[in-house]
C-alpha positions as CSV (number, residue, x, y, z in Angstrom):
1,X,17.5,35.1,61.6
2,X,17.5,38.0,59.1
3,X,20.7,36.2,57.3
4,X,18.7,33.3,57.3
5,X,15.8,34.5,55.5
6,X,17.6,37.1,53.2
7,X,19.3,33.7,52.2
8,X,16.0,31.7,51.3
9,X,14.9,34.5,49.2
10,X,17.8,34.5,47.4
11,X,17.5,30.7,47.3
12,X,14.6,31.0,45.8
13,X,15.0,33.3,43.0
14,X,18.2,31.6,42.3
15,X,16.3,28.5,41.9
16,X,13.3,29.4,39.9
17,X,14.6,30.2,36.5
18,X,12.8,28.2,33.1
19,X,15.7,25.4,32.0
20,X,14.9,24.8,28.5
21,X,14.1,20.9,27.9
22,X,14.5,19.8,24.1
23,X,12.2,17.2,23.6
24,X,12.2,14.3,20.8
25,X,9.9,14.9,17.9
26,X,6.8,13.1,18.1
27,X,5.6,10.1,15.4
28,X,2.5,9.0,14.8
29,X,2.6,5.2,15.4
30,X,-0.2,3.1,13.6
31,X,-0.6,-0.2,14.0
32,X,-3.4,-2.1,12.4
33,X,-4.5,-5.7,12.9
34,X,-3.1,-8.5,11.6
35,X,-4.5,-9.6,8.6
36,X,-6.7,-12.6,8.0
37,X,-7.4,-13.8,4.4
38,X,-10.5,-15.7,2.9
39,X,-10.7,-17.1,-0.9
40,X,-12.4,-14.8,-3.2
41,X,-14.1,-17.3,-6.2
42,X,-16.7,-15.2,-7.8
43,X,-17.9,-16.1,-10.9
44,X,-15.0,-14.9,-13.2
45,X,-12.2,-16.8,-14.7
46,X,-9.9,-16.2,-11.4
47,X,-9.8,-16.8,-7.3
48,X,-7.8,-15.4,-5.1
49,X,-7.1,-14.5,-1.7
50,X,-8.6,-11.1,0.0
51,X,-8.1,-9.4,3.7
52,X,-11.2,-10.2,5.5
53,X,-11.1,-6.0,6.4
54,X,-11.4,-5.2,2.9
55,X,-14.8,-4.6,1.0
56,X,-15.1,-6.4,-1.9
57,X,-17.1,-3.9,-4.6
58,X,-17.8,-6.4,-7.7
59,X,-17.8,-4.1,-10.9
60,X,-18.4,-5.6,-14.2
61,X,-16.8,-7.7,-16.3
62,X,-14.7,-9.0,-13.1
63,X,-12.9,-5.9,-12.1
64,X,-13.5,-5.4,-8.7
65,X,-12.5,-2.7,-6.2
66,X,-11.1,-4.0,-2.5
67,X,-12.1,-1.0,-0.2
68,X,-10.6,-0.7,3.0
69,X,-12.6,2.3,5.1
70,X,-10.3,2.2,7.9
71,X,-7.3,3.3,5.6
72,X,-9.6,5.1,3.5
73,X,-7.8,3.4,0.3
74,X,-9.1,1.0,-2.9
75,X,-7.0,-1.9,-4.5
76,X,-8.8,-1.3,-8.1
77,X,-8.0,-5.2,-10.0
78,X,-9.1,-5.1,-13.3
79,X,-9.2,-8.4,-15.4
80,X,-8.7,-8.4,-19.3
81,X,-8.8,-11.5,-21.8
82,X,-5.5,-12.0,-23.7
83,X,-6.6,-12.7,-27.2
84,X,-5.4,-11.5,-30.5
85,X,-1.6,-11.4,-29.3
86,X,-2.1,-8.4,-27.7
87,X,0.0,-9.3,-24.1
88,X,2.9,-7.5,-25.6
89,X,0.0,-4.6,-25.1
90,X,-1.5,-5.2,-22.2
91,X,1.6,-5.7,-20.6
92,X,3.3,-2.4,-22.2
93,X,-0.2,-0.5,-20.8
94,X,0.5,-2.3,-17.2
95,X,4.5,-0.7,-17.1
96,X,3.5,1.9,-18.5
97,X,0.7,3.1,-15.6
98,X,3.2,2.3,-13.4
99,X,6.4,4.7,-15.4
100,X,4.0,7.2,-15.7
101,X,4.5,7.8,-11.9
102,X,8.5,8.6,-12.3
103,X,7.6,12.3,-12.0
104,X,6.7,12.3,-8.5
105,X,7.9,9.0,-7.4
106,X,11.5,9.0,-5.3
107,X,11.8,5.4,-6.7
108,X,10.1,2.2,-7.7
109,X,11.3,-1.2,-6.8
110,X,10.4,-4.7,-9.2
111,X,9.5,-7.3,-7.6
112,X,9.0,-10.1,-10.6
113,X,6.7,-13.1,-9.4
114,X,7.2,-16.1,-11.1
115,X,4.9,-19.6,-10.4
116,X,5.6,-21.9,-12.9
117,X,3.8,-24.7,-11.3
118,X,0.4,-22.8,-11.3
119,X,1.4,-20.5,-14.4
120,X,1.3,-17.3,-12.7
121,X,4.3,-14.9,-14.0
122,X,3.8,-10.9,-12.9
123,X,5.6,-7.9,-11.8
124,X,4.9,-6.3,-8.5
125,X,5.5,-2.3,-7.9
126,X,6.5,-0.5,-5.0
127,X,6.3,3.2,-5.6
128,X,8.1,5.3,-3.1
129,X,7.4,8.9,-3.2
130,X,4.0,11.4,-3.4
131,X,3.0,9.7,-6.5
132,X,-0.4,9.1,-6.5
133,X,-0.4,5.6,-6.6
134,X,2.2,3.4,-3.8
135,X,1.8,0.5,-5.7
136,X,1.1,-1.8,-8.8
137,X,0.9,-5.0,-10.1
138,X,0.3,-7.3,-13.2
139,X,-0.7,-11.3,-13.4
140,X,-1.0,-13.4,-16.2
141,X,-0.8,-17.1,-17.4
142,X,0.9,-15.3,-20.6
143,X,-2.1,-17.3,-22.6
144,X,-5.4,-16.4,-21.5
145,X,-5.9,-14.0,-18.6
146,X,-4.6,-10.9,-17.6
147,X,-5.1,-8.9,-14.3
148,X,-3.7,-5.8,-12.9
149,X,-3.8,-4.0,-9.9
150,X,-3.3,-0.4,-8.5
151,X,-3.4,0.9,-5.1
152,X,-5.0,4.5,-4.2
153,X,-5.4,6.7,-1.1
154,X,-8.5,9.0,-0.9
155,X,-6.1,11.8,0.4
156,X,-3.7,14.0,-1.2
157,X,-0.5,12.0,-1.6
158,X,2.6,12.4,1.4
159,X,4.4,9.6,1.7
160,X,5.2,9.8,5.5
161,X,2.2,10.0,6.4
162,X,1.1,6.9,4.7
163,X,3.7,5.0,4.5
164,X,2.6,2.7,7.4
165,X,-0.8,2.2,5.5
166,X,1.1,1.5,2.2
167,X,3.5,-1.4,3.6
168,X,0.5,-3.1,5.6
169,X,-1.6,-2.9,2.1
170,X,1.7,-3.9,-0.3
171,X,1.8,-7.0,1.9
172,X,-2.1,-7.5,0.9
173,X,-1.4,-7.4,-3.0
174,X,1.6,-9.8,-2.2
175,X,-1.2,-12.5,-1.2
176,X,-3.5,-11.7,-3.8
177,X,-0.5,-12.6,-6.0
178,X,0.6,-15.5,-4.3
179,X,-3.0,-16.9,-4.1
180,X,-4.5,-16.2,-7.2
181,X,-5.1,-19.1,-9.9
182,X,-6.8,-19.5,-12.7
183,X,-9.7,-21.5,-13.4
């Protein structure tokens, strides 16, 4: 009996050392809803399509702001008249808001848009990187109207942790591109 019990304390101890487990590293996985659009027509000289979650914040002279609280982030569009040949300008401004980024930015991706049929021709940005902006976009009908768009985070830029945010909203300027038409 002795033998037995000497042996079940030494059992025991035996069996009660700490085995290191290495665990995975967490990720923080956000999902948001998917979106559903409505037609913006205010009174300026161009409609488009908006994500019903976003604010709309009408400035004036038909820029607006799109304001999504959840992300805490702004699509700022701003609408300019092309007049006097300056598109080579306004267009030169547009790429060069975006280059100015190149310092902090890992890369950024073109994405030309070009709708003959509705005479929409553009350039869409995707900004990789802590830049302060993830992405940006111009519009025009290379006659008349001219609009670009920026997106901004209220938050110290870092990529990663943004990143799903950015995709979900890069997805949102895509539609306003695809939607938007002149009047």
């Amino acid at each position: 009996m002795r033998y037995f019990l000497l042996l079940a304390l030494a059992g025991f101890f035996i069996s009660c050392e700490d085995t290191v487990v290495v665990k995975p590293s967490a990720m923080l996985r956000l999902e948001y809803e998917m979106p559903t659009y409505s037609k913006v027509n205010e009174d300026c000289p161009f409609s488009y399509e908006k994500n019903e979650q976003a604010v709309l914040q009408k400035k004036k002279d038909c820029w607006m702001n799109l304001y999504y609280p959840e992300m805490k982030a702004t699509i700022y569009l701003t609408y300019r008249t092309v007049k006097n040949n300056n598109l080579d300008s306004l267009l030169y401004d547009a790429q060069k808001l975006t280059y100015d980024h190149t310092i902090k930015a890992d890369a950024i991706f073109e994405q030309p848009r070009v709708d003959s049929l509705h005479k929409v021709y553009g350039m869409f940005y995707m900004i990789n990187g802590n830049a302060a902006t993830q992405s940006q976009f111009y519009v025009t009908d290379s006659i008349h109207h001219f609009v670009t768009g920026s997106l901004y985070f209220e938050s110290k830029p870092n990529y990663d942790s943004i990143y799903p945010a950015a995709v979900y909203l890069r997805n949102d300027i895509r539609q306003i591109m695809e939607t938007i038409t002149w009047k």
